[in-house]
KETOR-690919 format. One line per 2 residues: their letters; for each residue x, y, z negated of C-alpha. Coordinates in steps of 0.02 Angstrom, whole numbers, plus 50000, padded with zeros to 5 digits. Layout:
# KETOR-690919
a	X:Y:Z | ...
//
This chain:
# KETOR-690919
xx	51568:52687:52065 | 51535:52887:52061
xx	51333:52906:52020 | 51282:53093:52026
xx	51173:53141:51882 | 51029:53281:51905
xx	50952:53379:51784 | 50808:53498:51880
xx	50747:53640:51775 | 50616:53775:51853
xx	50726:53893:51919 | 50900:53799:51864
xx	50979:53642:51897 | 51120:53549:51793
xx	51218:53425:51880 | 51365:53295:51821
xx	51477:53188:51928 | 51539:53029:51837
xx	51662:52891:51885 | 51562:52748:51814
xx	51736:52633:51808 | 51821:52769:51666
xx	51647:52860:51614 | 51725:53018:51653
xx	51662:53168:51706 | 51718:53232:51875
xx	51636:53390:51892 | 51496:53472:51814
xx	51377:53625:51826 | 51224:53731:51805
xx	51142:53838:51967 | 51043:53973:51858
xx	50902:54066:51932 | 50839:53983:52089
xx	50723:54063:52198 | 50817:54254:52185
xx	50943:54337:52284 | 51044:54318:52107
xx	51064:54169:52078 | 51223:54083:52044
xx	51325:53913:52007 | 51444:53877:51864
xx	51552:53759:51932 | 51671:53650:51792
xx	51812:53542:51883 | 51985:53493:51815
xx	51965:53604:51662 | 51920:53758:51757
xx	51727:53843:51758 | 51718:53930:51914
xx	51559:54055:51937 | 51507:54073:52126
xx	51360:54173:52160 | 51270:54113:52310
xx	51077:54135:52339 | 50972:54007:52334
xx	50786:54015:52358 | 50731:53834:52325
xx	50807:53676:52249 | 50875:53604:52436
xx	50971:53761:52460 | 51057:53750:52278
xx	51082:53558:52288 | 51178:53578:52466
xx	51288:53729:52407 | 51327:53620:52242
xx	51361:53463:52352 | 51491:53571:52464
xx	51570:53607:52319 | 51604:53435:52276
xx	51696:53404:52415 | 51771:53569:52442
xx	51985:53592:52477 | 51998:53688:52332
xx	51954:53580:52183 | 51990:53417:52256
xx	51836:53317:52155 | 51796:53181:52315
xx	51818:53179:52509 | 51672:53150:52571
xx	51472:53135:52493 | 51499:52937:52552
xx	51595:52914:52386 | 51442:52956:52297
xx	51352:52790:52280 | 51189:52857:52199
xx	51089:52983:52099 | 51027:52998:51923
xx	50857:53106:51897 | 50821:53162:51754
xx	50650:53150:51747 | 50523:53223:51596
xx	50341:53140:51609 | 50296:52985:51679
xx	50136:52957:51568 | 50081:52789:51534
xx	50116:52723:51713 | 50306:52728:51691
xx	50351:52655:51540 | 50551:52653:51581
xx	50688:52688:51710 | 50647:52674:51894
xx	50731:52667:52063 | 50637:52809:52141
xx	50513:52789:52278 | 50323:52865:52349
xx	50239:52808:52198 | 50360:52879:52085
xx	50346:53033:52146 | 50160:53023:52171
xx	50164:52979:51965 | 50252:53131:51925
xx	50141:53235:52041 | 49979:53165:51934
xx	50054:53214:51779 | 50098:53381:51822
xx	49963:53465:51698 | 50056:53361:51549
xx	50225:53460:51616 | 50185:53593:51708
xx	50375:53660:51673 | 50450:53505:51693
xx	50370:53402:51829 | 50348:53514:51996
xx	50561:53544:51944 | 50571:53358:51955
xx	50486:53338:52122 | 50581:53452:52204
xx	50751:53408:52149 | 50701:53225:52211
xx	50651:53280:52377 | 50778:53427:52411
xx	50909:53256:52387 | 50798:53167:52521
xx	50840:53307:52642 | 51013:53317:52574
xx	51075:53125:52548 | 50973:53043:52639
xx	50937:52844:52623 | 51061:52890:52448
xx	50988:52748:52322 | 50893:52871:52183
xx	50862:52829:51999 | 50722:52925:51878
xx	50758:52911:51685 | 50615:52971:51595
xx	50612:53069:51439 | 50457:52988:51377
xx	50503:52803:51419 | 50584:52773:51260
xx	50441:52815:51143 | 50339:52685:51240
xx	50368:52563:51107 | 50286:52692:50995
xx	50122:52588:50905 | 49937:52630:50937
xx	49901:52674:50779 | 50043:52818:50796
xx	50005:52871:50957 | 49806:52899:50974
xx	49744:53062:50903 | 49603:53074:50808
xx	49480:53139:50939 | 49332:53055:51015
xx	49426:52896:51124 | 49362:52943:51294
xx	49474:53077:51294 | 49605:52944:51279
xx	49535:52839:51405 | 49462:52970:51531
xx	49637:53088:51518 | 49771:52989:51428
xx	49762:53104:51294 | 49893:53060:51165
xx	50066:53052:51110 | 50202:53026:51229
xx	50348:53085:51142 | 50522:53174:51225
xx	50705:53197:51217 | 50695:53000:51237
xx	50864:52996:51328 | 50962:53078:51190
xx	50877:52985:51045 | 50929:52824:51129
xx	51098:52871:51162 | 51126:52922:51003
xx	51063:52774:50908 | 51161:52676:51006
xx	51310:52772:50999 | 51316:52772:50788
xx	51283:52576:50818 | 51452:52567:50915
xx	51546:52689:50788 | 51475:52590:50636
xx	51493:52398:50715 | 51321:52353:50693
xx	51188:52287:50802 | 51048:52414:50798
xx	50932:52310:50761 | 50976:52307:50571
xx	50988:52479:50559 | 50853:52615:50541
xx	50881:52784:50596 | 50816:52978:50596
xx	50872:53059:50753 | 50859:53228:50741
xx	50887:53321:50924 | 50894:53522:50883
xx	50904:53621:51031 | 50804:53763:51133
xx	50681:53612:51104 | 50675:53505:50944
xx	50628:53337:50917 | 50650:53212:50774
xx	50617:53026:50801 | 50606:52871:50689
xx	50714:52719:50762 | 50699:52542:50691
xx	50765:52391:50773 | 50819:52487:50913
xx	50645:52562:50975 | 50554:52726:50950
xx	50431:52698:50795 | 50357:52884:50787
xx	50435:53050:50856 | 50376:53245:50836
xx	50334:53294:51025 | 50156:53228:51049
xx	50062:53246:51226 | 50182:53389:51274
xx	50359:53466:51233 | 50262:53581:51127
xx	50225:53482:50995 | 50316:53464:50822
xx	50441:53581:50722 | 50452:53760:50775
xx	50593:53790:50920 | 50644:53931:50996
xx	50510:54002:51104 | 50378:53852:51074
xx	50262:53871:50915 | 50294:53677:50872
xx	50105:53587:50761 | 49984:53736:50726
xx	49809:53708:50650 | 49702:53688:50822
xx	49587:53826:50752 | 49712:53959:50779
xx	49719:53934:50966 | 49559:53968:51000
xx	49522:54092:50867 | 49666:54207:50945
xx	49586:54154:51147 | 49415:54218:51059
xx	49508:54374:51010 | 49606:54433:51141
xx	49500:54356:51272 | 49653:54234:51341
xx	49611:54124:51464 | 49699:53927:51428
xx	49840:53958:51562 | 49906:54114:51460
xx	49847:54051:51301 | 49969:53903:51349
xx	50108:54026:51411 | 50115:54100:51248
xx	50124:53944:51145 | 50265:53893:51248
xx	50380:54030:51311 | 50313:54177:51182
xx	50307:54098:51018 | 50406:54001:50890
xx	50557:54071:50816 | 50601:54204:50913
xx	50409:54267:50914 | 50425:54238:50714
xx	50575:54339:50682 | 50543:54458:50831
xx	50710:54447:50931 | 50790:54368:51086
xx	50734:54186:51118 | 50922:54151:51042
xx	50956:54030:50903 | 51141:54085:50863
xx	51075:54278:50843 | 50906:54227:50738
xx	51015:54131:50610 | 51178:54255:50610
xx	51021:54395:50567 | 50950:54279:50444
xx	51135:54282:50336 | 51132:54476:50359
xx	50980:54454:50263 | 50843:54497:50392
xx	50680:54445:50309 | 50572:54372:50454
xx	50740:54305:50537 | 50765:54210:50384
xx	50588:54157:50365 | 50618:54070:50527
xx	50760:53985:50487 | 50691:53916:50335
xx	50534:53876:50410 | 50636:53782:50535
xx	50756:53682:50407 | 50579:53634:50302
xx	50498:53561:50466 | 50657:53457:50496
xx	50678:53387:50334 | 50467:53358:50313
xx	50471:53263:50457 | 50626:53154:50416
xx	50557:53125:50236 | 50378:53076:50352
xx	50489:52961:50426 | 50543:52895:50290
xx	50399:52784:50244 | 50364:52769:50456
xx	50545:52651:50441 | 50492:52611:50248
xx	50696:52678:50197 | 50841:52759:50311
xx	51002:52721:50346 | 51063:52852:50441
xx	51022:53050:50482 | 51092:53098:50633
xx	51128:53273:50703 | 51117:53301:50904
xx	51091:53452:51033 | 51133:53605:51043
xx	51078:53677:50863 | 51109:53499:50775
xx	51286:53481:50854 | 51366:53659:50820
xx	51236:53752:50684 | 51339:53721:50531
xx	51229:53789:50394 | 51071:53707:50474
xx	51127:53546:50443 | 51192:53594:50242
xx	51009:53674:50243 | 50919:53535:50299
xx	51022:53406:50195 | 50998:53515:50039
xx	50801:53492:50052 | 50853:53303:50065
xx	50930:53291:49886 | 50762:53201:49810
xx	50827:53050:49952 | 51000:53050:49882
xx	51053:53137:50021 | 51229:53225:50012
xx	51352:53325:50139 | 51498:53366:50109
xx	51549:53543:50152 | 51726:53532:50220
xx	51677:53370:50340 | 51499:53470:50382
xx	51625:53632:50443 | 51624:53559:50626
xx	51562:53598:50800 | 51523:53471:50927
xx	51626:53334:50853 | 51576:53149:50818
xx	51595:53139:50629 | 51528:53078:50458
xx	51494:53218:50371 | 51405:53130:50216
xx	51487:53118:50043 | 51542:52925:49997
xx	51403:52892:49869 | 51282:52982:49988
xx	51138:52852:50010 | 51095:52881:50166
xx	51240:52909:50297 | 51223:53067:50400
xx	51320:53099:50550 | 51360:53219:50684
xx	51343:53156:50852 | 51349:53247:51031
xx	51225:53202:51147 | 51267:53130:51330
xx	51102:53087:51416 | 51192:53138:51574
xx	51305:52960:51533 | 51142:52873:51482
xx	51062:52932:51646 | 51209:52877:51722
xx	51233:52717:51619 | 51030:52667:51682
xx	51051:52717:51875 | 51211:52589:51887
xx	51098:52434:51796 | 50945:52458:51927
xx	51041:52489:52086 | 51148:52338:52029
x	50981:52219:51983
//
């Protein structure tokens, strides 16, 4: 069984064949700026990236060219699009109305159009990717996997924020949580690596990328996690400010006279750490300036590494005691020193890395000392897998 897995960004779109009988990867790729003459495809197949720059003014036209190259002469991946037996979405907010994975249909879609205000980056991506594979594939069996589904099991008393309730009832104003994909296939990856059943173990998840989110896992389900209503919510990430006091958004809108659409565009592309330490919206470059000793590049940093660790000591008491830190995404999988920095503001938990194991990028490893008492781990993420993993258990229900 060979389930395509699709990953729709604004103006990008990340794709993954797997053979579901191995859980290899057949090919793989990102299409980078849709909608210009420039745009272009990094194809991966058989250990080679090709780049092929074809334009592509909407998600159809990128999602056809990618699906020619799948069965193109040259890299030999399948035959024919038959082979493929059905399609993965990645898909970011569902709201309350989807509270897990769903074989995609009108009401699906008409879901994700509803909460398009919740994700205006996210959603109208979604919707298009779904219908460009309509025109593409058509009749093709399609799966959504939704980032917020996991956190569903998230308790009232957690999610609800402490506003006047119709704003909950009128709007569905309140936590939904993200990343949900990767904290769940990371939980349950450590549970296979350390031969227990997760539901004796509790668990930080800590997901460190472009975006950030930590989450709290006991018994297997989300207890609490950092993104709230939006992706914006939570510790400071790259371009996205992360919890603020509320009074600062509208005392700068007062001030400069924004209106909420920029004021929002700000918060989320314009801010955070990059705004912080006033360089590119770059993670590697921000902490390789912070060592040369840049003082507001290392203000970020450290502002970043004492968000982390406050929010896994919150979570601490959310899972009363952890088991297990674990280390995911881009930052968490292959920033070396944010991990020892994080772990070092740990200490008071009896938390302790050891150096040489913690000198690794992108490998699944223990990198806690023996008489650490609380385990902490490095663990790549595959939500593409998971995605994949989800779309084979519906279409075979």
């Amino acid at each position: 069984m060979k389930i395509l897995v699709l990953n729709c960004g604004s103006s990008s779109l990340k794709y993954q064949l797997i053979d579901m009988e191995k859980e290899e990867v057949m090919a793989s790729g990102k299409y980078e700026r849709i909608g210009e003459k420039e745009a272009f495809l990094t194809h991966k197949v058989n250990g080679e990236k090709i780049k092929i720059e074809n334009s592509a003014y909407n998600h159809t036209e990128a999602i056809e060219f990618t699906l020619k190259q799948l069965v193109n002469p040259k890299y030999k991946v399948i035959d024919s699009l038959e082979e493929i037996t059905a399609i993965g979405h990645r898909l970011v907010h569902g709201g309350e109305k989807i509270a897990e994975s769903v074989k995609i249909d009108e009401n699906v879609v008409n879901v994700l159009k509803e909460c398009t205000d919740l994700a205006p980056l996210h959603n109208p991506a979604c919707i298009a990717g779904i219908e460009a594979c309509k025109n593409v594939m058509p009749n093709k069996p399609m799966v959504g996997v939704f980032d917020t589904a996991f956190h569903q099991t998230i308790a009232k008393d957690k999610y609800l924020y402490p506003i006047p309730y119709e704003y909950y009832k009128k709007y569905g104003v309140r936590k939904y949580g993200f990343h949900g994909t990767s904290h769940m296939y990371v939980s349950q990856r450590l549970a296979e690596i350390e031969g227990k059943d997760l539901k004796d173990m509790k668990i930080i998840t800590c997901h460190l990328g472009q975006g950030s989110s930590i989450c709290a896992i006991k018994n297997g389900e989300s207890v609490d996690t950092t993104m709230g209503l939006t992706p914006l919510a939570g510790v400071p990430m790259v371009t996205r400010s992360g919890d603020l006091d509320p009074s600062v958004i509208t005392y700068i809108m007062k001030k400069e006279c924004l209106t909420a659409e920029e004021i929002e565009t700000m918060l989320n592309k314009n801010a955070g750490l990059s705004a912080l330490s006033n360089m590119v919206p770059d993670f590697r470059e921000i902490e390789e300036e912070s060592n040369k000793g840049n003082e507001m590049a290392k203000i970020a940093v450290d502002q970043f590494n004492y968000a982390i660790a406050g929010y896994i000591a919150k979570y601490a008491v959310a899972l009363d005691g952890v088991d297990y830190i674990v280390f995911t995404g881009g930052i968490g999988e292959n920033q070396i020193n944010i991990r020892k920095g994080v772990c070092e503001k740990l200490k008071f938990m009896g938390v302790k890395v050891d150096l040489d194991l913690n000198n690794i990028r992108g490998e699944e490893k223990l990198i806690s000392t023996p008489d650490s008492k609380i385990k902490v781990y490095v663990l790549p993420t595959n939500e593409e897998l998971m995605i994949a993993k989800e779309t084979v258990r519906l279409i075979e229900k």
